[in-house]
C-alpha positions in Angstrom: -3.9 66.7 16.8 -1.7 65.2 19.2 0.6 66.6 22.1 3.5 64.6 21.1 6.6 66.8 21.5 8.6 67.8 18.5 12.4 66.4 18.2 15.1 67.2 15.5 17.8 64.8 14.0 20.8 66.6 11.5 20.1 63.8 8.0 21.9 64.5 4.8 22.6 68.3 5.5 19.3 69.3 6.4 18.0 69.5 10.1 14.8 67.1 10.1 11.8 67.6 12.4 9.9 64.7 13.8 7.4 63.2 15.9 8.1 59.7 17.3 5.9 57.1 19.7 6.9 53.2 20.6 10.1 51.7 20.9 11.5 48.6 18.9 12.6 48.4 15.3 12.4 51.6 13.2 9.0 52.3 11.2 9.6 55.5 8.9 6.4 57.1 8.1 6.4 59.8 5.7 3.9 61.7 4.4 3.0 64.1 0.5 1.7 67.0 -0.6 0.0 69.2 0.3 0.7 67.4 3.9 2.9 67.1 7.2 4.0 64.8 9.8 0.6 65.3 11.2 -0.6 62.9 8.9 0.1 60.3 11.0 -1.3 61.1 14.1 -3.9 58.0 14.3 -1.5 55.7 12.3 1.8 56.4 14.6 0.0 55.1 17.9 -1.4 52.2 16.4 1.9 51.4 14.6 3.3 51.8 18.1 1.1 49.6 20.3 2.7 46.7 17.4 6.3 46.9 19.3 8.0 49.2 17.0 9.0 52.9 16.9 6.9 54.8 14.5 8.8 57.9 13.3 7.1 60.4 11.3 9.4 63.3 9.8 8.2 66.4 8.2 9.3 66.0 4.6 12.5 68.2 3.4 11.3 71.7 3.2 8.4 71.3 5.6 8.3 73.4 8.2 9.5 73.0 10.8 12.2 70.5 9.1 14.7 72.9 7.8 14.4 74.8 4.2 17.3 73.2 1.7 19.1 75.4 -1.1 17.8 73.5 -4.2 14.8 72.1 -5.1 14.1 67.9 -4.2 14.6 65.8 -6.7 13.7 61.6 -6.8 17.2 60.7 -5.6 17.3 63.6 -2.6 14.3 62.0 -1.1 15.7 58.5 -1.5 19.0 59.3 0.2 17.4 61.6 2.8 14.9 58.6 4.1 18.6 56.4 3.9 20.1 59.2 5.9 17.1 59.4 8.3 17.2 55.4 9.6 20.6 56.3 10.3 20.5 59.2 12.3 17.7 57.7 14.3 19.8 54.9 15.1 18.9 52.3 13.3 20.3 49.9 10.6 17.1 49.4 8.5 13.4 50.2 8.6 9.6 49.3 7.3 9.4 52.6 5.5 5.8 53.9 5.2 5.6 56.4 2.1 2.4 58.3 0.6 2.3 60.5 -2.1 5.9 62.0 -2.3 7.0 60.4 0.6 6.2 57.0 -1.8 8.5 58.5 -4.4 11.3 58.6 -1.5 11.0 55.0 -0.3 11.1 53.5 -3.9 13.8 55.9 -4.3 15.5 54.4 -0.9 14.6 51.0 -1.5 16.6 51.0 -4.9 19.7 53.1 -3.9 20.0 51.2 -1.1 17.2 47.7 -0.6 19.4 46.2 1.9 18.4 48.4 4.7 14.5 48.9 4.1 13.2 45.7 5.6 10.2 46.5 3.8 7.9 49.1 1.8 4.3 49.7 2.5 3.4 52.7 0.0 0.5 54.8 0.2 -1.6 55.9 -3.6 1.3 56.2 -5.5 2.4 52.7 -7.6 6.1 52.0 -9.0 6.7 55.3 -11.0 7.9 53.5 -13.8 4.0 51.8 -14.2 1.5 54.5 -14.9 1.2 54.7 -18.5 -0.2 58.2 -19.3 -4.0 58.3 -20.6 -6.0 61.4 -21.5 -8.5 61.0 -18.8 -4.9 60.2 -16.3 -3.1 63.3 -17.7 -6.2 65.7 -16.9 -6.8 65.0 -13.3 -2.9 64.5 -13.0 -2.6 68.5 -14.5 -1.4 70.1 -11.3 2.0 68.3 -11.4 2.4 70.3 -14.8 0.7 73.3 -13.5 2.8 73.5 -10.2 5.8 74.0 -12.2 5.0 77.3 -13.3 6.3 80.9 -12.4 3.7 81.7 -8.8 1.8 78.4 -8.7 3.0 78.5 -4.9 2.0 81.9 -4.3 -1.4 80.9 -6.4 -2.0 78.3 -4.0 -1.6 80.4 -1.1 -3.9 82.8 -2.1 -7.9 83.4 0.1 -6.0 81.4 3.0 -4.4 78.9 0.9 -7.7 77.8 -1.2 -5.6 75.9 -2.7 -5.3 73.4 -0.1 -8.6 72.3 0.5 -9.3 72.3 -3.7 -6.6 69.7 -3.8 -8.2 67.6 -1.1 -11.8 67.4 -2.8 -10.1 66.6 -6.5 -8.3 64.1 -4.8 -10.5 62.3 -2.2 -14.3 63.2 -3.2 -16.0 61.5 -0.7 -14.6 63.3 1.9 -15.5 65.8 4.2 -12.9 66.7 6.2 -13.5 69.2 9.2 -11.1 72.5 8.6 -8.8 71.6 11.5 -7.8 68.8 9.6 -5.6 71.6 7.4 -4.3 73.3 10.6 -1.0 71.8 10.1 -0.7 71.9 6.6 -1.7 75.7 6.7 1.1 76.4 10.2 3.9 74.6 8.2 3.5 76.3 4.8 2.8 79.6 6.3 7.0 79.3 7.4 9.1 81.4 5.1 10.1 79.2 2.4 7.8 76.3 3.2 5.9 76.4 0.9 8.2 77.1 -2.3 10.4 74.1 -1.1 7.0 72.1 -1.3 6.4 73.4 -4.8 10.1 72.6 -5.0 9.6 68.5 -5.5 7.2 69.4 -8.6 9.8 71.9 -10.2 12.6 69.0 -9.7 10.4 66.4 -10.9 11.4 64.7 -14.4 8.7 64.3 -17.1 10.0 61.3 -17.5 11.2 58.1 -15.0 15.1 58.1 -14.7 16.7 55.0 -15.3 17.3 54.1 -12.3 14.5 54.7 -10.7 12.8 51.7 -13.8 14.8 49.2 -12.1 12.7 46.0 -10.1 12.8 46.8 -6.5 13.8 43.3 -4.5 12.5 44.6 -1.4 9.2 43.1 -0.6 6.4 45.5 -0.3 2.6 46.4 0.6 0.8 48.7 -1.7 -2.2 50.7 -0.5 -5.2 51.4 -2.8 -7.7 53.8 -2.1 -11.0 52.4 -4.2 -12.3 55.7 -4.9 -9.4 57.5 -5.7 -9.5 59.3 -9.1 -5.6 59.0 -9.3 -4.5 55.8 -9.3 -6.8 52.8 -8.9 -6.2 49.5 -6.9 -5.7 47.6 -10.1 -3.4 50.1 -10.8 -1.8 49.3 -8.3 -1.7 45.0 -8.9 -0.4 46.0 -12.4 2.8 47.7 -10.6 3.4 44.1 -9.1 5.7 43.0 -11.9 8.2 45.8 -10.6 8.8 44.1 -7.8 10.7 40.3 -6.9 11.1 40.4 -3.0 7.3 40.4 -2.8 4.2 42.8 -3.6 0.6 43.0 -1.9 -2.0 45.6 -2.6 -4.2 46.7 0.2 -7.3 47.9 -1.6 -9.8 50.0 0.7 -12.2 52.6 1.1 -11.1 56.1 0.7 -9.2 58.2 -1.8 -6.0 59.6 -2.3 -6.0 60.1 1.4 -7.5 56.9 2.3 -5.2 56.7 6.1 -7.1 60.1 6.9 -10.1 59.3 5.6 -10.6 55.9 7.4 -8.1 55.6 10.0 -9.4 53.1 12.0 -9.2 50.4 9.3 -6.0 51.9 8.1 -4.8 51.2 11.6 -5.7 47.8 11.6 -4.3 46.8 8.0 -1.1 48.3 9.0 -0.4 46.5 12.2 0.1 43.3 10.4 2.7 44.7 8.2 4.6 45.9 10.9 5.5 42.6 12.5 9.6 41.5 11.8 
């Protein structure tokens, strides 16, 4: 963990915590589930030392962001990362999104493409691309699961077993040390944290809205982790065909958490995308 100080900015009605390093153009970096702003703490100086001020919000919900009234859905997160570049001053950003927080910047970049300069997502392709298998829909079960009556307070439960469950599933071949949860576990122990977490997968559609199918013209970097049992890197070159301003795919080691698991040579393939 770092010792950066905490700041707050007021963004489409709720009052947003963040942690911030650099200065130059605006780089929003937002993290997923089960996960915090904390997520970034290799990737945010390293972003920084490229000229650019790396922001990195706690998501909607997240302590210590505040707790909203109804459940996130696709377009909230869009219009709260659209809200966010604006309340930190800026015009535009590179918007840096994994898991949900790759939801919200696909979400931002087609409600509004021309302020995201450009989209670097993080294990989750273009919604509208993953066609559902058998083996897919089995290791993909908790996004029906955590939908259910309790699934937050089941996840809570022996010191929020849950957590480090979803970790393994999701990036096997990692070990992580259990500070590595500390944040996760601070935030969701906040009153309401963690139900506003549970939140995005009540809100979330069983199927891809309109439009949220659309081509996104903004051009974009896709990160693949090779062993994650998710979402492969040639899942991820298949998404390409969503998008006309551009696509890449950054395939590496690592799972589902493949910035955590090898931040070092995250680090380094992020720089590059950061220049203007």
């Amino acid at each position: 963990m770092t010792a950066d100080a905490i700041a707050y900015v007021e963004a489409n009605g709720l009052r947003f915590a963040y942690l911030a390093a650099g200065a130059g153009p605006l780089v929003l970096m937002l993290h997923g589930f089960p996960d915090t702003a904390r997520t970034w703490d290799d990737a945010r100086p390293a972003a920084a030392a490229a000229g650019v001020r790396a922001v990195s919000p706690w998501m909607r919900g997240y302590a210590p962001t505040g707790v909203p009234a109804r459940d996130a859905d696709a377009a909230t997160l869009g219009r709260d990362v659209l809200a966010l570049i604006a309340a930190l001053g800026a015009e535009s950003a590179i918007v840096v999104g994994h898991d949900w927080g790759a939801l919200a910047a696909y979400a931002a970049a087609q409600l509004e493409p021309a302020r995201i300069r450009r989209l670097i997502t993080l294990a989750i392709p273009h919604p509208a691309t993953l066609r559902p298998t058998p083996i897919r829909t089995w290791r993909a079960r908790h996004f029906l699961a955590y939908k259910r009556r309790g699934a937050a307070a089941r996840f809570a439960r022996d010191d929020f077993a849950g957590l480090t469950a979803i970790y393994r599933r999701w990036s096997p071949a990692w070990a992580p040390a259990p500070a590595e949860f500390a944040a996760v576990r601070a935030a969701f122990a906040a009153p309401g944290s963690l139900d506003a977490a549970f939140g995005y997968y009540r809100a979330l559609r069983l199927w891809v809205p309109a439009w949220l199918r659309a081509p996104i013209a903004v051009p974009t970097v896709a990160f693949a982790g090779a062993t994650d049992p998710m979402v492969s890197p040639d899942d991820m070159r298949r998404a390409g065909r969503m998008f006309t301003g551009g696509y890449a795919v950054e395939a590496m080691p690592g799972g589902h958490f493949m910035h955590r698991e090898h931040p070092a040579e995250f680090a380094a393939r992020l720089r590059p995308h950061l220049a203007p």
